[in-house]
TIRO-869551 format. One record per residue (C-alpha): x, z, y; residue number from 1. Coordinates in nm, 4 decimals, always signed. Each point is the difference from the previous one (the first is absolute). Last residue first. Layout:
# TIRO-869551
X;Z;Y;NUM;
...
# end
This chain:
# TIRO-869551
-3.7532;-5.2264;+8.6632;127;
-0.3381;+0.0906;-0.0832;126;
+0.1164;+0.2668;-0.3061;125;
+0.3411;+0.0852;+0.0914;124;
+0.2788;-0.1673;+0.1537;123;
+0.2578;-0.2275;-0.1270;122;
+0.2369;+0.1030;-0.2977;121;
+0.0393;+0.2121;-0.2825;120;
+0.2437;-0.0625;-0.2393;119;
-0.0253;+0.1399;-0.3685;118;
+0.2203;+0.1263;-0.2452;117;
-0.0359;+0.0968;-0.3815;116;
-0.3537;+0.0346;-0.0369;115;
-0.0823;+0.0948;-0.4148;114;
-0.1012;-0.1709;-0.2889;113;
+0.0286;+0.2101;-0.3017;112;
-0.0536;-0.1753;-0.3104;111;
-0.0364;+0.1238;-0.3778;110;
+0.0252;-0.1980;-0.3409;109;
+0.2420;-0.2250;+0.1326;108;
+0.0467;-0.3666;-0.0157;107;
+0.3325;-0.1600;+0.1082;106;
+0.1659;-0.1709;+0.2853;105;
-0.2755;+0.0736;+0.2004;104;
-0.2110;-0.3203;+0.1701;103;
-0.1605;+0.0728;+0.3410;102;
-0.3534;-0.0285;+0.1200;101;
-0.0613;+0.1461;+0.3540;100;
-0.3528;+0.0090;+0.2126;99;
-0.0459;+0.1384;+0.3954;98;
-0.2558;+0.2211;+0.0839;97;
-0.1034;+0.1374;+0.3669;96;
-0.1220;+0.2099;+0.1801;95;
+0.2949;-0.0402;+0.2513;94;
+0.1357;-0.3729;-0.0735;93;
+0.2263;+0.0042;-0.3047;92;
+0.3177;-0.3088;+0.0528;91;
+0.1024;-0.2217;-0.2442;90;
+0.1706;-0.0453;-0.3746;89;
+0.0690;+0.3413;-0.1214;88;
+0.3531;+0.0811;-0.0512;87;
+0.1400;+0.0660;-0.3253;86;
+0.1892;+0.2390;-0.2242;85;
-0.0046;+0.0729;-0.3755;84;
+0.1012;+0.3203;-0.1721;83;
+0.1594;-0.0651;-0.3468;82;
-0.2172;+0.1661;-0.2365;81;
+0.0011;+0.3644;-0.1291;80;
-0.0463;+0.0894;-0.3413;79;
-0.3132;+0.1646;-0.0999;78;
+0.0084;-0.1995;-0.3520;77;
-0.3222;-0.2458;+0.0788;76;
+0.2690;-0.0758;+0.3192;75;
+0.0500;+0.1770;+0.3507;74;
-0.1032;-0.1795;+0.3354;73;
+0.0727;+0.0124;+0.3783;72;
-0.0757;-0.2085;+0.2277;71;
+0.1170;+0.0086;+0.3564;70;
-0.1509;-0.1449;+0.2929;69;
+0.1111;-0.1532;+0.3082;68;
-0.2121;-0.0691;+0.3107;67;
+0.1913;-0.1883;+0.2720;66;
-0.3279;-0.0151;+0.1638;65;
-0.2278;+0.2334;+0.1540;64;
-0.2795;-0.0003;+0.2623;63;
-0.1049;+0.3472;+0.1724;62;
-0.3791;+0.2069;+0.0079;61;
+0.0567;+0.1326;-0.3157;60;
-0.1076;-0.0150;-0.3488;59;
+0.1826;-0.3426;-0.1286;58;
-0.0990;-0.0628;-0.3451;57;
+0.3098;-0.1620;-0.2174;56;
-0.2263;-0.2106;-0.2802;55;
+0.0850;-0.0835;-0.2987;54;
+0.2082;-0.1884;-0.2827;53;
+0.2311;+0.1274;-0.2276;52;
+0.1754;-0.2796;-0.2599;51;
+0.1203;-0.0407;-0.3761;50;
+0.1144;-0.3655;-0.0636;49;
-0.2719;-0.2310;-0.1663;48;
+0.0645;-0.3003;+0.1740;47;
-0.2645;+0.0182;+0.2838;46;
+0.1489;+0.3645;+0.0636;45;
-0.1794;+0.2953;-0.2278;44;
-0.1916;+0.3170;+0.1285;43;
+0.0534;+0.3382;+0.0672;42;
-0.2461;+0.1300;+0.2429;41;
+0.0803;+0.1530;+0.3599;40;
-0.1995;+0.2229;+0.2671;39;
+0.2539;+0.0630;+0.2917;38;
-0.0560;+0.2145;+0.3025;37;
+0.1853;-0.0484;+0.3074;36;
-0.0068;+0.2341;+0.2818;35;
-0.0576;+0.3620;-0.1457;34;
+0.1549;-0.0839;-0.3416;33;
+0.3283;-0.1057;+0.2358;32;
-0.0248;+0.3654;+0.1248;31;
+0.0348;+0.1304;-0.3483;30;
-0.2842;+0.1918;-0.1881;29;
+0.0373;+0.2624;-0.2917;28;
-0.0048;+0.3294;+0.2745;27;
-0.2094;-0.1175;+0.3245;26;
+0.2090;+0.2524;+0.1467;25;
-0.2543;+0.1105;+0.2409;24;
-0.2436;+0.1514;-0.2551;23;
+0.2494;+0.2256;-0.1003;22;
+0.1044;+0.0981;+0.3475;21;
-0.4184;+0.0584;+0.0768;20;
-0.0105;+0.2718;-0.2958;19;
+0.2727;+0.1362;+0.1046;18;
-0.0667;+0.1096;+0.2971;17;
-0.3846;+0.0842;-0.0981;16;
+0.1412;+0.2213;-0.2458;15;
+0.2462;+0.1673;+0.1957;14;
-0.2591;+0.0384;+0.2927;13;
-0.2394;+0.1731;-0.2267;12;
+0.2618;+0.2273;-0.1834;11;
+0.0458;+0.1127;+0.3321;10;
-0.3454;+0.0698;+0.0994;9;
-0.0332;+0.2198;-0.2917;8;
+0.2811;+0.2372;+0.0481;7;
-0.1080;+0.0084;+0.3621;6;
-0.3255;+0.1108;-0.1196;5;
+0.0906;+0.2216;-0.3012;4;
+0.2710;+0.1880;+0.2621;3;
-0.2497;+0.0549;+0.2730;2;
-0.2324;+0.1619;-0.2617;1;
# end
């Protein structure tokens, strides 16, 4: 009986082990994802050049600026694009949301947008 019990309880703590590791990981998720967020559209420029425009959603406590993204694309084919760089234009208070538009060099049947860097400054929320 001894055996059956302390078999048991093991297999208990070796679940429960690694059941909370997995749900540590936060597996799919970066760290940026964690502090900015960005929803995006693809959309045209005022003369008709392909564009993504959006919102970077701060979801801390902290201010950011410096905030470059990176866009990538691949074509009606699956080919990839060029990836395209730029810095949003101002500073994301904590809470906050801050809009971007900015022109590709060509149109792509997919988009990632993703947070390239990021500089936080000041204090947090209050600050």
């Amino acid at each position: 009986m001894m055996t059956i019990r302390g078999l048991a309880l093991a297999l208990m703590l070796i679940t429960l082990a690694t059941t909370g590791t997995a749900l540590a990981q936060s597996f799919g998720t970066s760290p940026t994802d964690r502090v900015l967020q960005v929803t995006w559209n693809a959309t045209t420029t005022k003369r008709g050049q392909p564009a993504i425009e959006g919102y970077v959603v701060n979801q801390t406590g902290y201010s950011y600026r410096l905030i470059e993204l990176a866009v990538d694309g691949t074509d009606s084919t699956g080919q990839p694009l060029p990836t395209t760089l730029f810095y949003v234009n101002g500073e994301v208070s904590a809470g906050d949301r801050l809009y971007f538009k900015n022109a590709v060099p060509q149109a792509g049947a997919n988009y990632r947008v993703t947070v390239r860097s990021y500089e936080r400054f000041g204090g947090g929320a209050g600050m």
